[in-house]
Residue, then its C-alpha position, 0 to 999 in steps of 0.5 A: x522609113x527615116x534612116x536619117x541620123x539623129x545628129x549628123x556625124x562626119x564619119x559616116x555618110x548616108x550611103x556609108x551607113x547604109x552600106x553597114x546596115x546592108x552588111x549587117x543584114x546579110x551578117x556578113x563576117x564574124x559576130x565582132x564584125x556585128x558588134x563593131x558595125x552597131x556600134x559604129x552606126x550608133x555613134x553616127x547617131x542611128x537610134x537602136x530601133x532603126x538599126x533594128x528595123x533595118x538589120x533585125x538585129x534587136x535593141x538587146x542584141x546590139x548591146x550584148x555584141x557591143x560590150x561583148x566584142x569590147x570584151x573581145x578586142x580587150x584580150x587582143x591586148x593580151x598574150x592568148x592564143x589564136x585558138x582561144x579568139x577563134x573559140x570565142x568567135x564561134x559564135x561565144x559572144x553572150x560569153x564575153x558579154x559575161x566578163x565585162x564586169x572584169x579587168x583585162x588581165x582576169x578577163x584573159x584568165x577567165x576566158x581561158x576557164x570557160x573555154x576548157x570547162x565549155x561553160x555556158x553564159x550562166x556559169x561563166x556569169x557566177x565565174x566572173x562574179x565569183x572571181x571578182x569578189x574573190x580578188x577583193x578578198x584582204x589575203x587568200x584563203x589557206x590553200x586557194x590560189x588567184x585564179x578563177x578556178x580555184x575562186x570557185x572551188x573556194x566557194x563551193x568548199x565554204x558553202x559545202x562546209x555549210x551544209x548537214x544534208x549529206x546530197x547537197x555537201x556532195x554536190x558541192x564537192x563534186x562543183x568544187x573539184x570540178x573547178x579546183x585549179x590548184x592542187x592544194x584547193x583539190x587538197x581542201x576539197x577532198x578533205x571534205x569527203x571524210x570531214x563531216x563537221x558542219x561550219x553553221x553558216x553566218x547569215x546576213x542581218x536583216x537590212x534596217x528597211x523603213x516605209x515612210x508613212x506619213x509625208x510629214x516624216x519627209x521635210x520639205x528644205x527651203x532657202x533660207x533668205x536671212x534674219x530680219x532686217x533685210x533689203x528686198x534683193x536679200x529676200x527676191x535673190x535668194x535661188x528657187x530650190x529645185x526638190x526631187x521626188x520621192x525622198x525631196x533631194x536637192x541640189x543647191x549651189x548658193x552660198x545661203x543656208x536651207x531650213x527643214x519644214x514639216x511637210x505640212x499641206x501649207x508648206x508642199x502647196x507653196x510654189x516659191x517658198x523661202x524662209x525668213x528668220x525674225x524676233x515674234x515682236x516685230x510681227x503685225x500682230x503680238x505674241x503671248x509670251x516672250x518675245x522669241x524667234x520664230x521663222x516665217x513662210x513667204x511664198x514669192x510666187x503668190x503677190x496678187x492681194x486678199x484680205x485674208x492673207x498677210x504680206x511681205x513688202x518693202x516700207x522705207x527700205x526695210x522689209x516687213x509684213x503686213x495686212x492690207x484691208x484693201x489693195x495696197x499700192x505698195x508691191x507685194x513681195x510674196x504671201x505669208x504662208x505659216x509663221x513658225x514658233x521653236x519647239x517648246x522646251x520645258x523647264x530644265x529643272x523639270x525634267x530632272x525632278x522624279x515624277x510627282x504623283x497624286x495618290 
């Protein structure tokens, strides 16, 4: 088996490491202790799984003894009691592992509360969560005070004032009474035993949550080299955009400008795309109507000739494109792939005119 660090670090040597894999095997010292050794071999570049192989301790321990004893280490920074590390010590380490979300002073408090309440990791995780939402709230509520017992009580008052059914109202009362920290908040509570007036409960919208259905809802972005007249460096030196998948995110540095198009199977197929801008009259071939800008596809990847195809190349410093009935001794610069007309707009006075209808 290959104890080997991934990436060689000065602070431990092999027979340093091993020595912590061996004190990790046979759980020497307190679950802290654990947690700081993981962390250490972590560090020195040995993967979770060999630590594993080698001390039992899983992926998923190690983790939870890390944070936890972070969690641990953060209230020797404040004014608790002996007797509460040495609580937290033995062994409470999924507890700890709860209130990493919190600040250090909060962790302090709350470690406190669950230690007179004894609660178990899943209510010291509604704790922690509770008590951060409530911090955050703009002024406290009448009666409740900055405290994660009191954070609770709130909670189980608001959600107890919510309820018709007479077993769940209580349940909620005697979990709001169980946590009250403040006398006032007790006050709160116990007013609900003889108020049966039910606040109906605000629900949350719906989330406005939409599938795209067809690929062409998504545009494919693609750089923007410029409008006609241009230099070949203009076209070739434009960046490649990379696109990332599913929603075609991009990330682009250059100072250009990027274009959407319609996620046509021609626009998704081209490798190298990039967008060139140019009045329809100077295309090889003309087109009805006036003459009007439209946006042409190259694809730079695709430089090898076919008579099918129309291509981009240089002709006396000036770029332009071109059918070739046989091999051009010219270099083909990229492949057109879609030439692009605007949306067509009707005539403005149309549209204001009411509907004419035939009888």
């Amino acid at each position: 088996m290959n104890h080997h660090p991934e990436e060689t670090s000065p602070q431990l040597s092999e027979e340093q490491a091993q020595e912590l894999m061996r004190s990790l095997l046979h759980k020497e010292g307190t679950w802290v202790d654990w947690g700081k050794t993981c962390q250490q071999l972590q560090k020195a570049g040995y993967n979770s799984q060999t630590i594993f192989e080698t001390t039992g301790f899983q992926a998923s321990q190690q983790n939870l003894i890390i944070v936890a004893a972070q969690v641990y280490d953060s209230l020797l920074n404040t004014e608790v009691s002996e007797d509460l590390l040495s609580y937290y010590r033995g062994p409470k380490s999924d507890v700890l592992y709860e209130l990493r979300i919190l600040n250090q002073t909060q962790r302090a408090i709350v470690a406190q509360l669950a230690k007179d309440k004894t609660l178990d990791a899943i209510e010291a995780k509604e704790v922690a969560k509770t008590f951060q939402t409530f911090s955050l709230m703009p002024q406290l509520p009448p009666g409740f005070t900055l405290h994660p017992g009191d954070a609770m009580a709130y909670q189980a008052w608001k959600q107890a004032k919510q309820k018709k059914d007479l077993q769940a109202r209580t349940r909620l009362i005697a979990k709001g009474l169980k946590y009250a920290f403040s006398n006032t908040a007790r006050e709160a509570i116990e007013k609900l035993l003889s108020d049966f007036t039910v606040t109906p409960e605000r629900s949350a919208p719906l989330m406005p949550l939409y599938r795209v259905q067809n690929q062409e809802e998504i545009s494919r972005l693609v750089p923007l080299a410029g409008t006609l007249p241009l230099s070949k460096n203009e076209v070739l030196g434009v960046e490649k955009l990379e696109i990332i998948s599913p929603f075609n995110a991009i990330t682009y540095h250059n100072p250009g400008s990027v274009v959407p198009l319609p996620s046509w199977q021609a626009v998704l197929t081209a490798v190298d795309p990039v967008a060139i801008l140019c009045q329809s009259d100077r295309l090889p071939q003309s087109l009805t109507g006036k003459p009007e800008q439209v946006l042409v596809l190259i694809d730079r990847q695709q430089t090898n000739w076919d008579d099918q195809s129309y291509f981009l190349v240089e002709a006396a410093d000036e770029l332009t494109f071109q059918w070739f009935p046989e091999q051009p001794s010219t270099p083909l610069l990229g492949k057109v792939i879609i030439v692009l007309r605007p949306k067509k707009i009707f005539d403005e006075n149309n549209l204001l005119e009411p509907w004419q209808m035939d009888d």
